[in-house]
DSSP file (Angstrom, degrees, kcal/mol; ACC not computed):
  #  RESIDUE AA STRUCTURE BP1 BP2  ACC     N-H-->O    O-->H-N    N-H-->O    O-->H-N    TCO  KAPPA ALPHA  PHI   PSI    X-CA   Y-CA   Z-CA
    1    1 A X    >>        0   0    0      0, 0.0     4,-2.2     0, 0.0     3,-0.5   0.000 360.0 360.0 360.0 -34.2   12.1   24.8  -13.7
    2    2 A X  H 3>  +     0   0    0      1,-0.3     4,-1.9     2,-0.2     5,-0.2   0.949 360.0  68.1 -85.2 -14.1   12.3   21.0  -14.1
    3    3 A X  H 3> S+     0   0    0      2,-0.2     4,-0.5     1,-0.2    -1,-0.3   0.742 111.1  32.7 -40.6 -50.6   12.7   21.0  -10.2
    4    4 A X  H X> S+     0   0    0     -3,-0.5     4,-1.6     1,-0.2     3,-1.0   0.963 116.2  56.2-100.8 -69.8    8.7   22.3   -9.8
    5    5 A X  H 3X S+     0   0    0     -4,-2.2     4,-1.1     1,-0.3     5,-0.3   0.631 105.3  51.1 -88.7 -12.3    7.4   20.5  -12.9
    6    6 A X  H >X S+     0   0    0     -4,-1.9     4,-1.9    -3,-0.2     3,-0.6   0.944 107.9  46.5 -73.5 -39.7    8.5   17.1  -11.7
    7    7 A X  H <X S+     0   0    0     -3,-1.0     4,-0.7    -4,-0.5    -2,-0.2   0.780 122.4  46.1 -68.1 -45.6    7.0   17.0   -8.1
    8    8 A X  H 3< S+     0   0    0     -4,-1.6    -1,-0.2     2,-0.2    -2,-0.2   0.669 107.9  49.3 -99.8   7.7    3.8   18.4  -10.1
    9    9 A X  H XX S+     0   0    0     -4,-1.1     3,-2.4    -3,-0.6     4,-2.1   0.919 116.6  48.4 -82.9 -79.6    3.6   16.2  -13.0
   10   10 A X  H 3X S+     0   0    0     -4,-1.9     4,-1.1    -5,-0.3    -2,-0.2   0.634 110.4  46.2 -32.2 -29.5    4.0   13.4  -10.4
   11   11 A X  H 3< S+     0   0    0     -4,-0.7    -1,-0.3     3,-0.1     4,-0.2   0.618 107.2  57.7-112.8  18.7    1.5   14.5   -8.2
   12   12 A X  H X> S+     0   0    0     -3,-2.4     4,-1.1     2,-0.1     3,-0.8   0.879 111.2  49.5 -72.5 -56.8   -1.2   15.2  -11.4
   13   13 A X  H >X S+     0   0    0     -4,-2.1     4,-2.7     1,-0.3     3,-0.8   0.964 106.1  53.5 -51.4 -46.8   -0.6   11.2  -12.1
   14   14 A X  H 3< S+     0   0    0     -4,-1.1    -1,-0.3     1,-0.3    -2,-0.1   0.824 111.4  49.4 -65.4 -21.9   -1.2   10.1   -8.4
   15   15 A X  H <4 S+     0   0    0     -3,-0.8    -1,-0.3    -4,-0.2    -2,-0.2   0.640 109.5  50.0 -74.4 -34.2   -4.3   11.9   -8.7
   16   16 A X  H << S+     0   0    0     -4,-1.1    -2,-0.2    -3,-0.8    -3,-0.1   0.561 113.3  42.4 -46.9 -50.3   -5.3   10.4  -11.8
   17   17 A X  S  < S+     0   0    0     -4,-2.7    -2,-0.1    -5,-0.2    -3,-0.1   0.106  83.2 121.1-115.0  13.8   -4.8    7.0  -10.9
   18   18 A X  S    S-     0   0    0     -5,-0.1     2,-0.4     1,-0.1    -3,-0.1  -0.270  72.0-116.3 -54.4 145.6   -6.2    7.4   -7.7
   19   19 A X        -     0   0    0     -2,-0.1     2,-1.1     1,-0.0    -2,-0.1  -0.868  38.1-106.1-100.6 144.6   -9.3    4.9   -7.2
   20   20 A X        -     0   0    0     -2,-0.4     2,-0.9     1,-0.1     3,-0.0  -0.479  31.6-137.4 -67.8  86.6  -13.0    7.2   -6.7
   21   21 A X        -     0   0    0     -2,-1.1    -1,-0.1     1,-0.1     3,-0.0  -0.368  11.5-130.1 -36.6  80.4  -13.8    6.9   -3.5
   22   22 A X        -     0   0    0     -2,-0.9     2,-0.3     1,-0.1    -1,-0.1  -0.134  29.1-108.0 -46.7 126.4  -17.5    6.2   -3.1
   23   23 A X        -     0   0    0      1,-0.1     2,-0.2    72,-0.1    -1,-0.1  -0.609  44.2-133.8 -87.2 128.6  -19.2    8.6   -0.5
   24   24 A X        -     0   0    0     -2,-0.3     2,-0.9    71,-0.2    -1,-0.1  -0.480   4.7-129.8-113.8 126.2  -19.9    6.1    2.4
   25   25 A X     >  -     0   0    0     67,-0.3     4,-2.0     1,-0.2    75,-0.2  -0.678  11.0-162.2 -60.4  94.5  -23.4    5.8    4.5
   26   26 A X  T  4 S+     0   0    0     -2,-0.9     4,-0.5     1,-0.2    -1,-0.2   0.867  86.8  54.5 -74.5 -25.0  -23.0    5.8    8.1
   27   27 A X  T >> S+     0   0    0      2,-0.2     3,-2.4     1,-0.2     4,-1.4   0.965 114.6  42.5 -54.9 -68.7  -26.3    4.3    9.1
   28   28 A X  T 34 S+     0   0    0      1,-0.3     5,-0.2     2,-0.2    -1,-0.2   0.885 106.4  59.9 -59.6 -24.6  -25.7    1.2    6.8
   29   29 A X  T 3X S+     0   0    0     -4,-2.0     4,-1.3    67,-0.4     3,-0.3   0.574 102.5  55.1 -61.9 -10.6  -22.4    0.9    7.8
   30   30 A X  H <> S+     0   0    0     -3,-2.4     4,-0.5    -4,-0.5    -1,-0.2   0.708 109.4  42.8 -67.8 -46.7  -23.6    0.4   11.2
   31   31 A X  H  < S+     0   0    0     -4,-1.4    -1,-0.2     2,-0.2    -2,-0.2  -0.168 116.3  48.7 -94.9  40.6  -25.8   -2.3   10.4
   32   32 A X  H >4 S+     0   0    0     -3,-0.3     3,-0.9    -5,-0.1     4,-0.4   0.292 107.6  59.2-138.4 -61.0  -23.0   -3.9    8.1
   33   33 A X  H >X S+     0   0    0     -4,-1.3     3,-2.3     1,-0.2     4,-1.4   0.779  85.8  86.0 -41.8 -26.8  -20.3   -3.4   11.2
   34   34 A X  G >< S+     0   0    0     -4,-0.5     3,-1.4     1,-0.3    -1,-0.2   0.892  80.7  51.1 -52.9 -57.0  -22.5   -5.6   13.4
   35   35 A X  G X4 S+     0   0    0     -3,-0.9     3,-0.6     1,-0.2    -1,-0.3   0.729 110.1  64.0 -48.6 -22.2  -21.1   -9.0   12.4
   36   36 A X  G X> S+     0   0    0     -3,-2.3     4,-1.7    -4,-0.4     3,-1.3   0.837  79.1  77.3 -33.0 -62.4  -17.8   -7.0   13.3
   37   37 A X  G <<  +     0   0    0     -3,-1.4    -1,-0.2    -4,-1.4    -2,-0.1   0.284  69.4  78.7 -43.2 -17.5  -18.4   -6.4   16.6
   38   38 A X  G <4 S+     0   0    0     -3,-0.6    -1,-0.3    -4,-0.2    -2,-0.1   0.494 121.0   6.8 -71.7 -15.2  -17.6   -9.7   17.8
   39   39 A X  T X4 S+     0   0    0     -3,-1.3     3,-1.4    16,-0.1     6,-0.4   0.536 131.0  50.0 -35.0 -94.1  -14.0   -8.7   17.4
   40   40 A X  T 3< S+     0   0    0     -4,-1.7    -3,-0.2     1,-0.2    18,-0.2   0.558 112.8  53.4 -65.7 -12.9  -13.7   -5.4   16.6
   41   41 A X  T 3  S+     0   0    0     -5,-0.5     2,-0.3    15,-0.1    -1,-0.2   0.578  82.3  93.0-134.0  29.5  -16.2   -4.5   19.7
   42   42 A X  S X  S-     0   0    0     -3,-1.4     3,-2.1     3,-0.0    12,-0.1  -0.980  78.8-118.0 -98.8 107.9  -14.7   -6.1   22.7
   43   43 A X  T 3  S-     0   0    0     -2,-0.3     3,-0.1     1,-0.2    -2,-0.1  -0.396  92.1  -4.8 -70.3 144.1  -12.4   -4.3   24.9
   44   44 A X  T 3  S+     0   0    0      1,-0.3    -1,-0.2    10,-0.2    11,-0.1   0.486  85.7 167.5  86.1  -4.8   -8.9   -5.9   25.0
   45   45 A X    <   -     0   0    0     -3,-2.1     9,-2.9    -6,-0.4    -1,-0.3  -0.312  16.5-170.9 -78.4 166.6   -9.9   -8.8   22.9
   46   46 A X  E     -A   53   0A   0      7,-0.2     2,-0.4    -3,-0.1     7,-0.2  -0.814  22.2-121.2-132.9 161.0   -7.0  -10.6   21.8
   47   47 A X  E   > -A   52   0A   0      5,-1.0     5,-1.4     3,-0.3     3,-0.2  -0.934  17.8-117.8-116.4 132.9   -7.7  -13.6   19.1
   48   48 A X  T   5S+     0   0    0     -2,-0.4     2,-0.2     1,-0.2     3,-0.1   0.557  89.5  65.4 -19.5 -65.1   -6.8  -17.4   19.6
   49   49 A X  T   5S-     0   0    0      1,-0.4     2,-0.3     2,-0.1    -1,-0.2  -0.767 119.4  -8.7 179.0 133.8   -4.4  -17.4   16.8
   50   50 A X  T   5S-     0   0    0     -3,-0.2     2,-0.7    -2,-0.2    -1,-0.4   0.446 100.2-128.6 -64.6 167.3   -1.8  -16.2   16.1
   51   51 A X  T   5 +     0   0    0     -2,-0.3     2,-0.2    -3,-0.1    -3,-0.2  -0.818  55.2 119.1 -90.4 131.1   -2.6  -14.2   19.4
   52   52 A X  E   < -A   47   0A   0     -5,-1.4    -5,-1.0    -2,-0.7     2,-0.7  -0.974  65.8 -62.8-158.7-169.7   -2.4  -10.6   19.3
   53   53 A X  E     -A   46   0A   0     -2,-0.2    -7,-0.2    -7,-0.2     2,-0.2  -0.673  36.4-127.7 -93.2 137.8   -5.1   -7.6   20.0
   54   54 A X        -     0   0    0     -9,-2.9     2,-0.4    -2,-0.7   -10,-0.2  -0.643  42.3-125.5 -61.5 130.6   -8.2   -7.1   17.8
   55   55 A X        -     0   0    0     -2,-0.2     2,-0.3     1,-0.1   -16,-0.1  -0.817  18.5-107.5-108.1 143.3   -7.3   -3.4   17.2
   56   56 A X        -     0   0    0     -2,-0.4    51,-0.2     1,-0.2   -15,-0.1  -0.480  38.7-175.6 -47.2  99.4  -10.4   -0.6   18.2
   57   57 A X        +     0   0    0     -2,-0.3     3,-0.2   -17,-0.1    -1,-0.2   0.950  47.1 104.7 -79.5 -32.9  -11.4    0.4   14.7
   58   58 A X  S    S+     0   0    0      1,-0.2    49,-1.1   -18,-0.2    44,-0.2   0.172  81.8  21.2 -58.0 145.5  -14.0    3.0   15.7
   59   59 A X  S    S+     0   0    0     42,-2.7    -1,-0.2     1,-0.2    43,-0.2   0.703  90.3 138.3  73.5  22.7  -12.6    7.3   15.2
   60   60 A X        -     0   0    0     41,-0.8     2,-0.2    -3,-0.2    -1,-0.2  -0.525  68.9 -83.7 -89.4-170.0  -10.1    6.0   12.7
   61   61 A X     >  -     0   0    0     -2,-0.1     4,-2.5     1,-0.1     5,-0.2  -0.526  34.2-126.1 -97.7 148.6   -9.7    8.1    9.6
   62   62 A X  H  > S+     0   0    0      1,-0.2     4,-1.6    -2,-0.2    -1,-0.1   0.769 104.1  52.6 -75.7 -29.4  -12.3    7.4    6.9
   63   63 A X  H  > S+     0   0    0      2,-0.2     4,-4.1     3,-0.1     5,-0.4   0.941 106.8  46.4 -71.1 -56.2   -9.7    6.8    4.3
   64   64 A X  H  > S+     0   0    0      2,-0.3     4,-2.6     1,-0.2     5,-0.4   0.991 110.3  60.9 -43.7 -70.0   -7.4    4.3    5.9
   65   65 A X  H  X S+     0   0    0     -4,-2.5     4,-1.3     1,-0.3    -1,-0.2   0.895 110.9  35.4 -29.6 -58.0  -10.6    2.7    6.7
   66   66 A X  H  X S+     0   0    0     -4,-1.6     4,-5.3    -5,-0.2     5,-0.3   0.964 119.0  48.1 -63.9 -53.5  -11.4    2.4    3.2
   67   67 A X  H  X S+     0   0    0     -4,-4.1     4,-0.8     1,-0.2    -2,-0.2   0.748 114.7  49.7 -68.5 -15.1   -7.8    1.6    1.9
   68   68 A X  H  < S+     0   0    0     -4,-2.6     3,-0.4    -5,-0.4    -1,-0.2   0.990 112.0  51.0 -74.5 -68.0   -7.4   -0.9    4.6
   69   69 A X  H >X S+     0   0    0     -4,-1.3     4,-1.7    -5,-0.4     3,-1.3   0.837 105.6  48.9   6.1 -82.6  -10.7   -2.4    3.7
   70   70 A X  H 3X S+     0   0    0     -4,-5.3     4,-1.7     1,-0.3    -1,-0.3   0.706 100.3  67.2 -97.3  12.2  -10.4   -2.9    0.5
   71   71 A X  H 3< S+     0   0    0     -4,-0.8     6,-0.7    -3,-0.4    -1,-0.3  -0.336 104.3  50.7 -95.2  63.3   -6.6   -4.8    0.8
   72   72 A X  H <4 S+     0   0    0     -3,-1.3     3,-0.4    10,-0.1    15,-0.3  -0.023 104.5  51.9 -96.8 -25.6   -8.1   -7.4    2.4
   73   73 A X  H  < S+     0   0    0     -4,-1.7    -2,-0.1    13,-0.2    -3,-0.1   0.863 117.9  39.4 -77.3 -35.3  -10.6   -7.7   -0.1
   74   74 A X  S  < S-     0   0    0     -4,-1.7     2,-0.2     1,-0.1    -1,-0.2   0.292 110.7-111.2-114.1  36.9   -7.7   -7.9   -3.0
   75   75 A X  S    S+     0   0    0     -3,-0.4    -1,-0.1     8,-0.1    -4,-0.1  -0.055  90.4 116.8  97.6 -39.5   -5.5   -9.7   -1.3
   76   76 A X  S    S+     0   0    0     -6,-0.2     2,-0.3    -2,-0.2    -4,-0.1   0.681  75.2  47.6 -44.9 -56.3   -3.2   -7.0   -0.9
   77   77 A X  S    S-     0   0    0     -6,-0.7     2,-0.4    -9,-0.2    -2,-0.0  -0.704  89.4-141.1 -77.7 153.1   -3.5   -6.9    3.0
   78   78 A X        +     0   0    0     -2,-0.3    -2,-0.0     1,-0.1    -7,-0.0  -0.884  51.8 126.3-120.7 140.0   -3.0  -10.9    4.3
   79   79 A X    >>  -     0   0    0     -2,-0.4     4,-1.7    -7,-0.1     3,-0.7   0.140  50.4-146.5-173.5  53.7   -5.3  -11.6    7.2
   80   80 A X  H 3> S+     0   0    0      1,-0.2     4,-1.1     2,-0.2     5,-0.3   0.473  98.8  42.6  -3.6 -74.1   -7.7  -14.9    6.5
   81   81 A X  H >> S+     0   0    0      1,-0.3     3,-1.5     2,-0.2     4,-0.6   0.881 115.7  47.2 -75.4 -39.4  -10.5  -13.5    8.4
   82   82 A X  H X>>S+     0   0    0     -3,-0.7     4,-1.8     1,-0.2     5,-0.7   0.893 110.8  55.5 -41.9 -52.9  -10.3  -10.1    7.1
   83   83 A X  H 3X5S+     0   0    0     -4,-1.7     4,-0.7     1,-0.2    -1,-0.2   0.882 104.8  43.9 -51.7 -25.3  -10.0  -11.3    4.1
   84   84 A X  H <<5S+     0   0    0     -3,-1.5    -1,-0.2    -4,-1.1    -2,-0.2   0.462 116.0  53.9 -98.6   1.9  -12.9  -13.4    3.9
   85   85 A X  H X<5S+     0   0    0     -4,-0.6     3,-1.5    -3,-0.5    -3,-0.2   0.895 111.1  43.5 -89.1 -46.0  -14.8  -10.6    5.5
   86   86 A X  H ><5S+     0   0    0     -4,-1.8     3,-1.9     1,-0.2   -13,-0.2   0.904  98.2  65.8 -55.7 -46.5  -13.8   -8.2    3.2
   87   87 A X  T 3<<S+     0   0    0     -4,-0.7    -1,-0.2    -5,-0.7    -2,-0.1   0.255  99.3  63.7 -67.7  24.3  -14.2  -10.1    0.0
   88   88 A X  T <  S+     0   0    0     -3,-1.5     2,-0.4     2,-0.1    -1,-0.2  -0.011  89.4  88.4-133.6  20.3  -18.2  -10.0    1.0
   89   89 A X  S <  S-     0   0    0     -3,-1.9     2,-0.2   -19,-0.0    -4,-0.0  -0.966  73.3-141.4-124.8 154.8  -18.3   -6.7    0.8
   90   90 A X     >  -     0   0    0     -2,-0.4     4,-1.2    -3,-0.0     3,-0.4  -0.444  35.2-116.4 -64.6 147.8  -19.0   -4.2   -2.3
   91   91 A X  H  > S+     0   0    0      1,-0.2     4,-3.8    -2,-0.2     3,-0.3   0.914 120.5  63.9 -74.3 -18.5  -16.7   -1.0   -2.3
   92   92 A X  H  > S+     0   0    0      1,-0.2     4,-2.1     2,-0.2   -67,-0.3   0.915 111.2  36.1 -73.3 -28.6  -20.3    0.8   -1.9
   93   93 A X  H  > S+     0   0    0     -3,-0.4     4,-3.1     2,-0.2    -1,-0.2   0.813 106.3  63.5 -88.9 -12.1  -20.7   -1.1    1.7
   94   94 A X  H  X S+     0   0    0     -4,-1.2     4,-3.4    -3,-0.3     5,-0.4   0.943 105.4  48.0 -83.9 -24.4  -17.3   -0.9    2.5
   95   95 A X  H >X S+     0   0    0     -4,-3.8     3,-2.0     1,-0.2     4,-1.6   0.899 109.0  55.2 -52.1 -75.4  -17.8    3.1    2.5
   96   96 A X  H 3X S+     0   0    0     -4,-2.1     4,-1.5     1,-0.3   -67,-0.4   0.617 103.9  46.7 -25.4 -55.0  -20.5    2.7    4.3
   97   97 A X  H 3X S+     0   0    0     -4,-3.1     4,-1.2     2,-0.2    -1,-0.3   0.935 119.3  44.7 -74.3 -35.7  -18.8    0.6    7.3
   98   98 A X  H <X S+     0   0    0     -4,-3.4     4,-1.0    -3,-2.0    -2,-0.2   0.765 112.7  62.3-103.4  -1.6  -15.8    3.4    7.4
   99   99 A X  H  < S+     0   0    0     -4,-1.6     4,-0.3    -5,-0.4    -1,-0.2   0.845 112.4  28.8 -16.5 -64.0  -18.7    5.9    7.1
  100  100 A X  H  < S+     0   0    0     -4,-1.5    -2,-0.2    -5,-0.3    -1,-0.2   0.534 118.5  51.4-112.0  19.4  -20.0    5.2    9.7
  101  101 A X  H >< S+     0   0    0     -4,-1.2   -42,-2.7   -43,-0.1     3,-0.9   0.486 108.1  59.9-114.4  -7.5  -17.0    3.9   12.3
  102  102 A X  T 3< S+     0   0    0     -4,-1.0    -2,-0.2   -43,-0.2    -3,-0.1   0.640  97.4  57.3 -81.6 -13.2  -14.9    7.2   11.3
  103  103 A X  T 3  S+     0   0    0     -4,-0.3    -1,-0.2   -77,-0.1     2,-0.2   0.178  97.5  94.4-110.0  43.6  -18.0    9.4   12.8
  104  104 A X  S <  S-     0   0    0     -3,-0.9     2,-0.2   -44,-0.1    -3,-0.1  -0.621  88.2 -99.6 -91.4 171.9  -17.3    7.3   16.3
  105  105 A X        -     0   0    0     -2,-0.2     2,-0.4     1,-0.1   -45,-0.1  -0.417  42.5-102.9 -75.3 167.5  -15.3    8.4   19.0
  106  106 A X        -     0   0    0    -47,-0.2     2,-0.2    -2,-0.2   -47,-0.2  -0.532  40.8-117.1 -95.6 137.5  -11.8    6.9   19.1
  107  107 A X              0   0    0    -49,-1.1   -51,-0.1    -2,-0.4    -1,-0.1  -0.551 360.0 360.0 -79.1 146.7  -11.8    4.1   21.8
  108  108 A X              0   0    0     -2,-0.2    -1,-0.1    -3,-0.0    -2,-0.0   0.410 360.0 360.0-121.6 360.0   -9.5    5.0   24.5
């Protein structure tokens, strides 16, 4: 018995203490993504430094989007420019941007 009730006791807490996920616009998130796009909407671009590739955000999963999102905004994720991008957003807009880049196709 406590084999069952720990796994569901645990997964009542995670559930709890989940943060409420604001349901995300894709039309503003479109017009929020634009300043993005200089990055995020170039195939193959790679950034100055450090170098690596700007990764294709568009068809990713709406959640990631969001949990991604907002660690850069609390620090959580490390990126300077994500960070400062992020921290200019409101959680309402940052639904919004993975709103509306989850109902793209995934760039190939």
């Amino acid at each position: 018995m406590k084999r069952i009730l720990l796994p569901a006791a645990s997964l009542v807490l995670a559930l709890a203490t989940a943060p409420a996920f604001a349901k995300g616009d894709p039309e503003k998130g479109k017009a929020l993504f634009y300043t993005c796009t200089g990055c995020h909407g170039i195939a193959d671009y790679k950034n100055a430094y450090p170098t690596y590739r700007v990764p294709k955000v568009g068809g990713q999963n709406e959640a990631y989007l969001v949990a991604a999102l907002t660690g850069y905004k609390t620090g959580d994720r490390e990126h300077p420019t994500m960070q400062a991008q992020a921290e200019s957003f409101s959680d309402q807009e940052i639904a919004d941007i993975a709103a509306y880049l989850s109902s793209l196709k995934p760039a190939k």
